[in-house]
Backbone as a printed PyTorch tensor [residue, N CA C, xyz], in Angstrom:
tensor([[[ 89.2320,  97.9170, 100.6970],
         [ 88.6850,  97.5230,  99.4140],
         [ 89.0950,  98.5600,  98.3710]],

        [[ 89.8240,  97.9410,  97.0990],
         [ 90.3160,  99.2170,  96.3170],
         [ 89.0600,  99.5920,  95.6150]],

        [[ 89.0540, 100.6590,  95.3070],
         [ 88.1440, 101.6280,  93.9020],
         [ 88.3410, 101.4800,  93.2420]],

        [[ 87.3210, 101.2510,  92.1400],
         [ 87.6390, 100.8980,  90.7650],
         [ 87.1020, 102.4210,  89.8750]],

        [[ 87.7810, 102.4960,  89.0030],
         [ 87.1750, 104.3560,  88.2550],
         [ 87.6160, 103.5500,  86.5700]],

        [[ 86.7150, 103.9380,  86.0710],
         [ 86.3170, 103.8760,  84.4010],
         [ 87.1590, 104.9730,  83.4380]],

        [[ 87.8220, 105.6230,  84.2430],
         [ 88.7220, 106.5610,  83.8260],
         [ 87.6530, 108.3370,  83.5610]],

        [[ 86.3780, 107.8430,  84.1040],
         [ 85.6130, 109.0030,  84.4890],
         [ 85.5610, 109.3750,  85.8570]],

        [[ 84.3350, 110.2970,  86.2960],
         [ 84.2340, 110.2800,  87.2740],
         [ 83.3050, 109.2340,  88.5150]],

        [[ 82.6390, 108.7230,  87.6770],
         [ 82.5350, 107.3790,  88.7110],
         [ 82.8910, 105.8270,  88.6540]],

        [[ 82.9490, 105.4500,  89.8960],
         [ 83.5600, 104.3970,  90.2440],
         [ 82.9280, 103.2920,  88.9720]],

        [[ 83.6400, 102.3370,  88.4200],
         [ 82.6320, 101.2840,  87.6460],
         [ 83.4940, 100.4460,  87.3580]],

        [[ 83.2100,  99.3840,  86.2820],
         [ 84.1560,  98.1580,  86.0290],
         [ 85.3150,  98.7290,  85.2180]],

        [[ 86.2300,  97.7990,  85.9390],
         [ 87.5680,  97.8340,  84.7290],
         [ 87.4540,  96.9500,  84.2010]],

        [[ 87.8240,  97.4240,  82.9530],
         [ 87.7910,  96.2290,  81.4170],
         [ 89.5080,  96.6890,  80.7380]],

        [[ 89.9340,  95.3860,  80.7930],
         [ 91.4320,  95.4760,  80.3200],
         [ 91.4450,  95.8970,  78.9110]],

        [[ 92.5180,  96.4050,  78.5990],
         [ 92.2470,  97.1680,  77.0570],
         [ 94.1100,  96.9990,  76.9470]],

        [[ 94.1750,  97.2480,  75.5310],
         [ 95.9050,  97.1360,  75.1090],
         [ 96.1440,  98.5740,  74.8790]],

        [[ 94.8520,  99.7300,  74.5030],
         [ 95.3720, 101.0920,  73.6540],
         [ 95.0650, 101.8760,  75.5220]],

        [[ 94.5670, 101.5110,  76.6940],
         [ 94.6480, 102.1350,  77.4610],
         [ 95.4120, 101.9970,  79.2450]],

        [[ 96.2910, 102.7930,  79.9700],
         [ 96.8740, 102.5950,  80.7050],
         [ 96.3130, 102.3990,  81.8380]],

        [[ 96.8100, 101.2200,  82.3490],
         [ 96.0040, 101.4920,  84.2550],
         [ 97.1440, 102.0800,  85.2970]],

        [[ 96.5440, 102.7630,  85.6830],
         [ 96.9450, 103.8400,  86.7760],
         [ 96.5900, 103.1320,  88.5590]],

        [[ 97.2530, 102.5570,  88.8510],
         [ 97.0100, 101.6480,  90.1870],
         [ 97.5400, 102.9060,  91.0810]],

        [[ 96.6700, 103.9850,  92.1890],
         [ 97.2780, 104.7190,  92.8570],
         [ 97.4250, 103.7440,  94.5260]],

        [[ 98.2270, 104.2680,  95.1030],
         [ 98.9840, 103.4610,  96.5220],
         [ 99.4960, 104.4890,  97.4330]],

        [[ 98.6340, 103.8660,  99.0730],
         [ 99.0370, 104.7160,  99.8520],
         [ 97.9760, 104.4910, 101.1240]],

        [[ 98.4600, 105.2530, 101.8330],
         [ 97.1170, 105.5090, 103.1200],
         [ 97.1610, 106.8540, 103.0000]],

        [[ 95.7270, 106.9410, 103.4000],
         [ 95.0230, 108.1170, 103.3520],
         [ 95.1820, 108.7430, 104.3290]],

        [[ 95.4170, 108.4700, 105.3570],
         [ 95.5280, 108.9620, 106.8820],
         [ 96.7900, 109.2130, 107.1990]],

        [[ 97.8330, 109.1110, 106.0430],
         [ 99.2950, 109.3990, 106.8310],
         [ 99.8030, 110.1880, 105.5550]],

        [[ 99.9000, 111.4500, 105.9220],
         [100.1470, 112.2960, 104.9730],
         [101.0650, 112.4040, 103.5910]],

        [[102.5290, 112.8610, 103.0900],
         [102.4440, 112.3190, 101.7780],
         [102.1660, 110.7030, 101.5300]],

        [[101.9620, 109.7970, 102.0450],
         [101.9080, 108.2610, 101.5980],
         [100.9010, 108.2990, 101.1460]],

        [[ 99.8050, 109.5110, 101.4580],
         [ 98.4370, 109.4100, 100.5390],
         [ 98.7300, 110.1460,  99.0170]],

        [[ 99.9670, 110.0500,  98.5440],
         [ 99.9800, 110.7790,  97.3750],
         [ 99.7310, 109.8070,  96.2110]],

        [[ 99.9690, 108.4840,  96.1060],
         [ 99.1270, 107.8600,  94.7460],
         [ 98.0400, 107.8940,  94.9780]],

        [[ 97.0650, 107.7820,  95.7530],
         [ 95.9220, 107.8220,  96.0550],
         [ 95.0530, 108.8790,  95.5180]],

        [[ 95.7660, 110.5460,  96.0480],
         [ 95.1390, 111.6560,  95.8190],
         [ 95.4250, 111.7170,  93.8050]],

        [[ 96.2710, 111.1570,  93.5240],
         [ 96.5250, 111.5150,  91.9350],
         [ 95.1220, 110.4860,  91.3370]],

        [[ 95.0210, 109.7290,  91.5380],
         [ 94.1610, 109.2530,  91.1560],
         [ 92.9630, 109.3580,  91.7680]],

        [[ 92.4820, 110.0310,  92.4590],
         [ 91.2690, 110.6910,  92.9220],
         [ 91.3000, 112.0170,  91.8630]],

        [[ 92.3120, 112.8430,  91.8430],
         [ 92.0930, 113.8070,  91.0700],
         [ 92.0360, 113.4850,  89.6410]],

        [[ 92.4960, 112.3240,  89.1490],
         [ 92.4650, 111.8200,  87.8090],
         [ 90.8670, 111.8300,  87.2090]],

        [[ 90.3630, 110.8080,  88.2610],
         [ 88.8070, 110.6240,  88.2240],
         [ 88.2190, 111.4240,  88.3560]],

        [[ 88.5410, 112.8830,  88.1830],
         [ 87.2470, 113.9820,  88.6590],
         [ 87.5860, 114.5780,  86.7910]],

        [[ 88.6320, 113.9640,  86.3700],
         [ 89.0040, 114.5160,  84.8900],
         [ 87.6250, 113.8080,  84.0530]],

        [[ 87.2470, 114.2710,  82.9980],
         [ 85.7400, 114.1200,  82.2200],
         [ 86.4170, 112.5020,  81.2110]],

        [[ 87.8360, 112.4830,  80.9540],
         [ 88.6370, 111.2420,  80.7750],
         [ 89.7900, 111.4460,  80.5900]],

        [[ 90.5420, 110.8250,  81.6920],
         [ 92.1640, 111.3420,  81.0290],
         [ 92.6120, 110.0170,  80.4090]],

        [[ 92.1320, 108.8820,  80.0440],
         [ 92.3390, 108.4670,  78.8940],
         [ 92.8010, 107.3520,  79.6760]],

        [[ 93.1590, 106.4500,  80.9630],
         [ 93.4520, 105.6680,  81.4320],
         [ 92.5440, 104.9280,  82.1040]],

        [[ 92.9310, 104.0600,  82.4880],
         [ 91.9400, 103.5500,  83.9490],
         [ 92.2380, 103.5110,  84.9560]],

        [[ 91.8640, 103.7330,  86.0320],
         [ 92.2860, 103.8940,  87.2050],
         [ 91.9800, 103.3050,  88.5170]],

        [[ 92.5990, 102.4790,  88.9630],
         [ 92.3150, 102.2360,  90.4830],
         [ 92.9600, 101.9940,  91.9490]],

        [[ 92.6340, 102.7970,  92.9810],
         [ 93.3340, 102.1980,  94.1020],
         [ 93.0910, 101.2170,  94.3630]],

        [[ 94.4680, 101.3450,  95.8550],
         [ 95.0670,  99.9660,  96.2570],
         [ 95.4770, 100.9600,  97.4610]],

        [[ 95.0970, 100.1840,  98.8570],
         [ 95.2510, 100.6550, 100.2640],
         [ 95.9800,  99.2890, 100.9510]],

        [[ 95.9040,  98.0920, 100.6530],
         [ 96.2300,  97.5300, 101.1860],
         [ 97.0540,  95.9690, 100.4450]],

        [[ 98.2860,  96.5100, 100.1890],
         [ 98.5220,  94.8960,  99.4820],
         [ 98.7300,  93.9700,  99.5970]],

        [[ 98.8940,  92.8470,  99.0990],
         [ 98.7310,  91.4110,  99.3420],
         [ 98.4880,  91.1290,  98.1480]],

        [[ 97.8690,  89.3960,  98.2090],
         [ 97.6850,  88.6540,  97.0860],
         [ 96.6820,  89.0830,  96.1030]],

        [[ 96.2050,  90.1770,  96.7360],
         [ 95.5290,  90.8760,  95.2670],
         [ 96.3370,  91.7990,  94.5310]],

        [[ 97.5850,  91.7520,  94.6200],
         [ 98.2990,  92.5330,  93.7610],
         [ 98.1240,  91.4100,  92.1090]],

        [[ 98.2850,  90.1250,  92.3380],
         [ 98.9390,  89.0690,  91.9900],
         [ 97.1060,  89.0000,  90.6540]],

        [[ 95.8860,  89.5050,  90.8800],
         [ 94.9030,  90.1090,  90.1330],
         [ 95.1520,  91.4130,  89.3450]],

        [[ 95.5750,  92.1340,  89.8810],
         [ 95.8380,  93.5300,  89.4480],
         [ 96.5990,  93.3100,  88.0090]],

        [[ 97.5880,  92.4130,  88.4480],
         [ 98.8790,  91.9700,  87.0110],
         [ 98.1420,  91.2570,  85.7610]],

        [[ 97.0940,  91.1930,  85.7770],
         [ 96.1650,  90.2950,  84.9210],
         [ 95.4230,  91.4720,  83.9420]],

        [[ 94.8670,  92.9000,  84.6900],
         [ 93.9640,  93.8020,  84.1420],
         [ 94.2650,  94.3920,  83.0170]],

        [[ 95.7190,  94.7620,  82.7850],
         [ 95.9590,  95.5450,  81.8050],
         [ 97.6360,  94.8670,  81.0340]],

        [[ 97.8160,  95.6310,  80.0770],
         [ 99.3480,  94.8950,  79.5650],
         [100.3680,  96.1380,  80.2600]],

        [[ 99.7660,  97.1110,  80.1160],
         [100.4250,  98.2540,  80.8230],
         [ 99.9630,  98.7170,  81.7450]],

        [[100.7070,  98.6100,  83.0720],
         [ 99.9470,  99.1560,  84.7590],
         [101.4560, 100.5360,  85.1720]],

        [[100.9840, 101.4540,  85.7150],
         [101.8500, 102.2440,  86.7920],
         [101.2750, 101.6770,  87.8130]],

        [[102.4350, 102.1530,  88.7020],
         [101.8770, 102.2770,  90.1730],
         [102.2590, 103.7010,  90.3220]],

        [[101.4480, 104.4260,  91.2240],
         [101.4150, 105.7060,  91.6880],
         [101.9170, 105.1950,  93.6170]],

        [[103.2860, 105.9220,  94.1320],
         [103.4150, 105.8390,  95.3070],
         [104.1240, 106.5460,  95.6770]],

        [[104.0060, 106.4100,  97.4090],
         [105.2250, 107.8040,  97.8520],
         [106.2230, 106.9600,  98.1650]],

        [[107.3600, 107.5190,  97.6700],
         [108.7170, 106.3950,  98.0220],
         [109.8180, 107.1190,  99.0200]],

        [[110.6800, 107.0280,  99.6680],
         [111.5120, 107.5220, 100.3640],
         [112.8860, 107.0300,  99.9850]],

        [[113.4430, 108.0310,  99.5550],
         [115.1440, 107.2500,  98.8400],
         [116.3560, 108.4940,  99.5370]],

        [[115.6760, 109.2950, 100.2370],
         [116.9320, 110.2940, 100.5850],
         [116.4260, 111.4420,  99.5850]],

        [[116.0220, 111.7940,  98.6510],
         [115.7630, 113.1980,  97.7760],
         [115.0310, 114.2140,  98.0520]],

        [[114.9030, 115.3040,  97.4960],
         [113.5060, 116.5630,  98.4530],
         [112.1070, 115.7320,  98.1180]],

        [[111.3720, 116.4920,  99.1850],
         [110.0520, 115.8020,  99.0250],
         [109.3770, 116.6820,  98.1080]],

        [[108.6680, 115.9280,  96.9990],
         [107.9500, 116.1080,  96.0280],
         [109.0290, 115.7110,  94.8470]],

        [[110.2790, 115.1870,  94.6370],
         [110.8890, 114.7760,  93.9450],
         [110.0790, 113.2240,  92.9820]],

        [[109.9190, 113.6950,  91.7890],
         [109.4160, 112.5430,  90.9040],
         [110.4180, 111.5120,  90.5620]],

        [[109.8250, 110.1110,  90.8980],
         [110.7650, 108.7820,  90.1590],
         [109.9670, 108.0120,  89.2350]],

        [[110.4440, 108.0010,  88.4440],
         [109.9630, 107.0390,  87.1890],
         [110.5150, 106.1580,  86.6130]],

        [[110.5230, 104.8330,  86.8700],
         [111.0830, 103.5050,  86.7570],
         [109.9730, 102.6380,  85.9520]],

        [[111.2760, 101.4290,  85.2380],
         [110.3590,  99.8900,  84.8370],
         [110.1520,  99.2630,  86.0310]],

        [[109.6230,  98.5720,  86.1510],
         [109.2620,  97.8880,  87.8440],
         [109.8860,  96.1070,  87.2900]],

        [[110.3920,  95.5270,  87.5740],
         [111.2130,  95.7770,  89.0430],
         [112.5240,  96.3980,  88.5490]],

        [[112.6460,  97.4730,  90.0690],
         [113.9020,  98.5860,  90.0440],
         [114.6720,  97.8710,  91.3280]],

        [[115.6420,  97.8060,  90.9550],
         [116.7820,  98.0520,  92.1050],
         [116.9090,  99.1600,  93.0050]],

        [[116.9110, 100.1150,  92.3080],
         [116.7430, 101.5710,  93.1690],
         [115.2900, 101.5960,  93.7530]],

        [[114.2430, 102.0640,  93.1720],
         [113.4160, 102.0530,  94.0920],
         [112.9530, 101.0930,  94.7210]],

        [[111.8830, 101.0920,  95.7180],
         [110.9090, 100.1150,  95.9430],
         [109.7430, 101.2020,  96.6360]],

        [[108.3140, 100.9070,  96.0600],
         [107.2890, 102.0810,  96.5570],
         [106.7850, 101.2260,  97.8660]],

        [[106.4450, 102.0000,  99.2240],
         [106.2590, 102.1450, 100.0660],
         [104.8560, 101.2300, 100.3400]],

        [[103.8450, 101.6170,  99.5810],
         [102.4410, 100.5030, 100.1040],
         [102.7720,  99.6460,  99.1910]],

        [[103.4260,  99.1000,  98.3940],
         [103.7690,  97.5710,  97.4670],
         [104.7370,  96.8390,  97.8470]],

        [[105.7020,  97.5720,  98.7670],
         [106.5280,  96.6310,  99.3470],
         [106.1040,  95.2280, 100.1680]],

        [[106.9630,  94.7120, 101.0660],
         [106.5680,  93.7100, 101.5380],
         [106.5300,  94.0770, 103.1810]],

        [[105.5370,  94.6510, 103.1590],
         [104.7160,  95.5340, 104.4530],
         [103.8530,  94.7070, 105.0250]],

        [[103.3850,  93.7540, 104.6040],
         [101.5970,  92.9990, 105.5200],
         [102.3910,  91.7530, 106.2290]],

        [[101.9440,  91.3440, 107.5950],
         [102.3760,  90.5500, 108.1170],
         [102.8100,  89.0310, 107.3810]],

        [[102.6200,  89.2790, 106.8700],
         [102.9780,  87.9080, 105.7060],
         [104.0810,  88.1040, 104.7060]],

        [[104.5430,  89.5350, 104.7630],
         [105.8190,  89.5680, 104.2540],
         [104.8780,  89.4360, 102.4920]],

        [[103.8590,  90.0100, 102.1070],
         [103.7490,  90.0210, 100.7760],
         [103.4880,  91.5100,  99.6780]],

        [[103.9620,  91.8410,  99.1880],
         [104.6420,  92.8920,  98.6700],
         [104.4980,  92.5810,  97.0320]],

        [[104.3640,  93.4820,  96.2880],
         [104.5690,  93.6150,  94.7410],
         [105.8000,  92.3290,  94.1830]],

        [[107.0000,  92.6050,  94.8780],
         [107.6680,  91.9430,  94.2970],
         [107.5100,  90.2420,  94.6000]],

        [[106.7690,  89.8210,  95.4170],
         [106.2090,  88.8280,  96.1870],
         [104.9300,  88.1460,  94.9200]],

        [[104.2630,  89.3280,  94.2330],
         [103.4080,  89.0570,  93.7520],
         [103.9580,  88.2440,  91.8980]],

        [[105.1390,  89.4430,  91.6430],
         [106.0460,  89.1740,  90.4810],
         [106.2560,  87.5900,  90.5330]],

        [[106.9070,  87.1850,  91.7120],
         [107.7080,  85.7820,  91.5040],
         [106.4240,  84.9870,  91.4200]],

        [[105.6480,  84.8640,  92.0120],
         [104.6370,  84.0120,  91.9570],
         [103.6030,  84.0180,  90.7610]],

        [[103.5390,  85.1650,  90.0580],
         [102.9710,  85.4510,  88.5160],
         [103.9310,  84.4320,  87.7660]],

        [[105.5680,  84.7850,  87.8530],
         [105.9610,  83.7120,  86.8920],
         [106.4580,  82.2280,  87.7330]],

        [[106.0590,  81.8330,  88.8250],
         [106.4680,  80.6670,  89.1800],
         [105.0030,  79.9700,  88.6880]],

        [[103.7690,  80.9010,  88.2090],
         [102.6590,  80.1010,  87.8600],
         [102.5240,  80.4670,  86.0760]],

        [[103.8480,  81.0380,  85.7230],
         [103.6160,  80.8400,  84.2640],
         [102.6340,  81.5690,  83.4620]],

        [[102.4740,  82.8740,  84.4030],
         [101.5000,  83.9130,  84.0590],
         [102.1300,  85.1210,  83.0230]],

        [[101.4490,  85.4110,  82.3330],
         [102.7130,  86.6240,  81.7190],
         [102.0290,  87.8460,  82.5290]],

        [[103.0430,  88.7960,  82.4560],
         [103.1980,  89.5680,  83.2640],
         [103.5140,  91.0970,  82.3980]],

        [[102.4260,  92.4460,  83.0770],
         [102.4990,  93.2420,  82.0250],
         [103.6930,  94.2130,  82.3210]],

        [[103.5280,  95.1960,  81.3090],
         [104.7610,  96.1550,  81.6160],
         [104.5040,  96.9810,  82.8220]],

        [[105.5310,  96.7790,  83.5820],
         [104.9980,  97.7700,  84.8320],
         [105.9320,  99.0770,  84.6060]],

        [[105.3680,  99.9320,  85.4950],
         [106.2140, 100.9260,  85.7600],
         [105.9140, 101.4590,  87.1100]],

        [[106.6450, 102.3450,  87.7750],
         [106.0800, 102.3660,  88.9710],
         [106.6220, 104.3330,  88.9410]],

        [[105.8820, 105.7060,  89.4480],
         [105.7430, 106.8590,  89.3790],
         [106.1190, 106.9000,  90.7650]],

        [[107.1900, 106.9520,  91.5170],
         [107.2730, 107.0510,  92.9070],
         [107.2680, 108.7860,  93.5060]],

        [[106.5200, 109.0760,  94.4390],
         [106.5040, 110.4530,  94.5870],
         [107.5080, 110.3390,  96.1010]],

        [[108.4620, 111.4250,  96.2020],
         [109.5550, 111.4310,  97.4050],
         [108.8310, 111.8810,  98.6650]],

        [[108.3410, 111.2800,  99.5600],
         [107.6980, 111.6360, 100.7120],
         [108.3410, 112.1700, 101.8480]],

        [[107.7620, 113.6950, 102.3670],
         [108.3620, 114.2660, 103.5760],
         [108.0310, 113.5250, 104.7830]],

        [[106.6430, 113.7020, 104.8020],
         [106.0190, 113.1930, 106.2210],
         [104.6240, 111.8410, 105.8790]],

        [[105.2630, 111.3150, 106.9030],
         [104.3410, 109.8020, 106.8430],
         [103.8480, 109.6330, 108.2150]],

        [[103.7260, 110.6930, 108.8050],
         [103.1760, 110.6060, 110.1970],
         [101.4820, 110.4080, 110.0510]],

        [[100.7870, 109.3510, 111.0840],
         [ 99.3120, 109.5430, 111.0630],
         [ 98.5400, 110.6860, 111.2220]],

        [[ 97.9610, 111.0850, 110.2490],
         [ 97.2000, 112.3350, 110.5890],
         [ 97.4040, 113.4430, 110.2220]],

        [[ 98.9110, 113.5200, 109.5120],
         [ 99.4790, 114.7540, 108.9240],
         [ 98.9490, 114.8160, 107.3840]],

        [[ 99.0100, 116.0930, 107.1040],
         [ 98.4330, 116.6550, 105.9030],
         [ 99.7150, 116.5380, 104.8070]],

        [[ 99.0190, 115.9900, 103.4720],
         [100.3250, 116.1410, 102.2270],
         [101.4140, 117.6240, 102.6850]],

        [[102.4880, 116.9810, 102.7520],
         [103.4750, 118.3760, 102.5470],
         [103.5400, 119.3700, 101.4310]],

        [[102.9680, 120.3210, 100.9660],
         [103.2230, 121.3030, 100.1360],
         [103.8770, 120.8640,  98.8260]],

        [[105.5900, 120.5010,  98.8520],
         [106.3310, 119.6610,  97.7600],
         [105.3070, 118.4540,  97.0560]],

        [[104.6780, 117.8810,  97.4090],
         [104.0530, 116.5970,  97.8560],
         [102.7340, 117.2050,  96.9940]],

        [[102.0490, 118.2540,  97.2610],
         [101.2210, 118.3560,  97.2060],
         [101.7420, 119.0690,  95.2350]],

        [[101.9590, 119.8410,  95.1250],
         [103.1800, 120.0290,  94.0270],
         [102.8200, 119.1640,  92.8750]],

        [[103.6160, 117.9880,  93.3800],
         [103.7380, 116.6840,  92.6440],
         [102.7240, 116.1370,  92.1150]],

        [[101.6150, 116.3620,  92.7420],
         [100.9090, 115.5180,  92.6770],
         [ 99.7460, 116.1440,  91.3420]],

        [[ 99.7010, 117.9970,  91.8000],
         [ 99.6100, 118.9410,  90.5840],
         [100.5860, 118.3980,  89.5620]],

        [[101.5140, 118.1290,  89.3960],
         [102.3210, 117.9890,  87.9810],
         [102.0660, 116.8580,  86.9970]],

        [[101.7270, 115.8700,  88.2500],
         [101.5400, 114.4380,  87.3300],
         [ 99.9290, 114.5840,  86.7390]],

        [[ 98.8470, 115.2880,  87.1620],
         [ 97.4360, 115.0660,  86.9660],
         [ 97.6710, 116.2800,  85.5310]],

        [[ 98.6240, 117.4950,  85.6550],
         [ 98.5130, 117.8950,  84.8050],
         [ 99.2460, 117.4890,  83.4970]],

        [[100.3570, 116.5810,  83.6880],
         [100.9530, 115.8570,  82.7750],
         [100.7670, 114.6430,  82.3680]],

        [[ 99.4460, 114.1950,  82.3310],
         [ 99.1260, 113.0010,  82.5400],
         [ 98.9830, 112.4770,  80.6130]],

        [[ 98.5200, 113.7020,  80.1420],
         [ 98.7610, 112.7180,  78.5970],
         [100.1760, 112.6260,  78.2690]],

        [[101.2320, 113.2820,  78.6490],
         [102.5190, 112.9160,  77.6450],
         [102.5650, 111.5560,  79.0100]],

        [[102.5790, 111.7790,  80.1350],
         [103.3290, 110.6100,  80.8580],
         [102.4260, 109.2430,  80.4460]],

        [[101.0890, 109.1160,  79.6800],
         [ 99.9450, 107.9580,  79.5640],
         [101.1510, 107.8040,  78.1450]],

        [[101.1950, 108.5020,  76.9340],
         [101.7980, 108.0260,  75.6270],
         [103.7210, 107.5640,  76.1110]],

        [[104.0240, 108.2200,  76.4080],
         [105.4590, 107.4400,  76.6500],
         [105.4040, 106.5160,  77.5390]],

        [[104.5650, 105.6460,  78.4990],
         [104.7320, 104.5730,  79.1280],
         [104.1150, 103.6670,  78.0430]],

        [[102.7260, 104.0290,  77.5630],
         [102.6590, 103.1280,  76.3400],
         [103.1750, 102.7900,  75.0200]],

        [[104.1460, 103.6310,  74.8890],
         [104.4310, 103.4090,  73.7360],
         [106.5560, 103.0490,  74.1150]],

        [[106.8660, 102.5040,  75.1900],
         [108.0380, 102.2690,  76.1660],
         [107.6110, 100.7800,  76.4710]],

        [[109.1170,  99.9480,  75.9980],
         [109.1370,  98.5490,  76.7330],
         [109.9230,  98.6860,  77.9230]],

        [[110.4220,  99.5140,  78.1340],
         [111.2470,  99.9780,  79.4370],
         [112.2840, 100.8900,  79.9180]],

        [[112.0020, 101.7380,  80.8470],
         [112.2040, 103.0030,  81.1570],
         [113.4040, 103.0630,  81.8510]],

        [[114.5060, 103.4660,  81.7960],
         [115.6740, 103.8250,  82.7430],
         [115.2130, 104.4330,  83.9110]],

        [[115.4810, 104.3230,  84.9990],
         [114.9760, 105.4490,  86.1080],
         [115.5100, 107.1250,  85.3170]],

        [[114.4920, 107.4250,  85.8830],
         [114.2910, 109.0510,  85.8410],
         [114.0920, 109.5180,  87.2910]],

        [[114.8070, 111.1200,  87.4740],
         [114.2880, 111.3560,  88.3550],
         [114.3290, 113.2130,  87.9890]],

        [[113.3380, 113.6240,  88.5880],
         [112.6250, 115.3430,  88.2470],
         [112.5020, 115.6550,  89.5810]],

        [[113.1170, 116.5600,  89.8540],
         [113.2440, 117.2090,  91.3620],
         [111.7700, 118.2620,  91.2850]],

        [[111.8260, 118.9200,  92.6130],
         [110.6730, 119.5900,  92.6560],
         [110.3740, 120.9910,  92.1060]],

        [[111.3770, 121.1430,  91.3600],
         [110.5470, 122.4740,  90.1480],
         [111.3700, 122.3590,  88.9900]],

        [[111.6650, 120.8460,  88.4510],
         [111.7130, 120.4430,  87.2370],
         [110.2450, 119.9130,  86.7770]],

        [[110.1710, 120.9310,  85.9090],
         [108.8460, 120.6180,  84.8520],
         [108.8390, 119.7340,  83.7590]],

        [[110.2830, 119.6020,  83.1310],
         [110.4050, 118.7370,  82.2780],
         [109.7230, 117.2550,  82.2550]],

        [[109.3220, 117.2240,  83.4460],
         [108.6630, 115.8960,  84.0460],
         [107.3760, 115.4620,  82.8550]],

        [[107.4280, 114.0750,  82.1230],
         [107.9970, 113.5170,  82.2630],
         [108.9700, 112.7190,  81.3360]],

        [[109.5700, 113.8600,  80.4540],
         [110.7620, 113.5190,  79.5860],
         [110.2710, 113.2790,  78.7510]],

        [[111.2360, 112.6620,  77.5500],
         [110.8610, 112.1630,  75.9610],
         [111.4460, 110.7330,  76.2760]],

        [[110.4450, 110.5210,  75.0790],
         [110.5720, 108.8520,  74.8360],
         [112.2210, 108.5220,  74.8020]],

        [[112.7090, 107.4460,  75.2790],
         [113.9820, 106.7340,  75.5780],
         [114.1870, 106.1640,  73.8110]]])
């Protein structure tokens, strides 16, 4: 069951808004960096407001296909694996060719996945908001292992960069991939 956060520290309703960003974090908790959208947005919510809304997502499916409804502007927060060091930042318009994040893919026995959720938003004539997707480069995805250090890094950079990265996704119809290795601070660039 995802969490819903008010962009404080406790859990409460999301109410869609146009001047504020939703922050969808993604991952399991139990398998070490893959819990890294998760932990950013746990640490988001302990912020007094970082100015977004925020909620996980542990398990996807056809509730992605709700999620696309909440806001005009959504991230996804995930750990992605593309070959780069771990704790390496990606920042994409969603849908990317290059990436694809790890708990939105098409992982659940039904083969349903983010991009699963896309076609069926517009095969029902839904509009569909700006996505973007924050992919964090994952070392270890073993059950039970602890965030990797890099990983753990990352996850410091984005909670502390969270107002320039909230104003350039909102104020962006679409982002070239970016990518910020693990002790590039520049993260997360100037407006395109």
């Amino acid at each position: 069951m995802p969490e819903v956060y008010n962009g404080g520290s406790t859990p409460g309703k999301l109410m869609a808004s146009d001047a504020r960003l939703l922050i969808v974090g993604c991952g399991n908790a139990e398998a070490g960096d893959d819990s890294a959208g998760l932990e950013v947005v746990h640490r988001l919510s302990a912020l007094a407001d970082c100015g977004c809304e925020l909620r996980t997502e542990t398990a996807p499916g056809v509730a992605l296909l709700d999620i696309l409804a909440l806001s005009e502007v959504i991230l996804f927060v995930d750990a992605v694996t593309s070959g780069e060091a771990a704790g390496t930042l990606h920042l994409t318009s969603l849908p990317s060719k290059q990436l694809e994040p790890r708990g939105l893919g098409a992982l659940s026995s039904h083969g349903w996945g983010l991009t699963e959720a896309l076609e069926l938003a517009r095969a029902l004539n839904r509009t569909t908001p700006r996505l973007f997707l924050l992919g964090i480069e994952a070392a270890t995805l073993s059950r039970g292992s602890a965030r990797s250090p890099a990983v753990e890094q990352a996850v410091e950079l984005v909670v502390e960069k969270i107002s320039a990265l909230r104003h350039l996704l909102l104020h962006s119809q679409a982002i070239a991939t970016r990518k910020f290795g693990p002790s590039d601070k520049s993260f997360p660039g100037e407006m395109p």
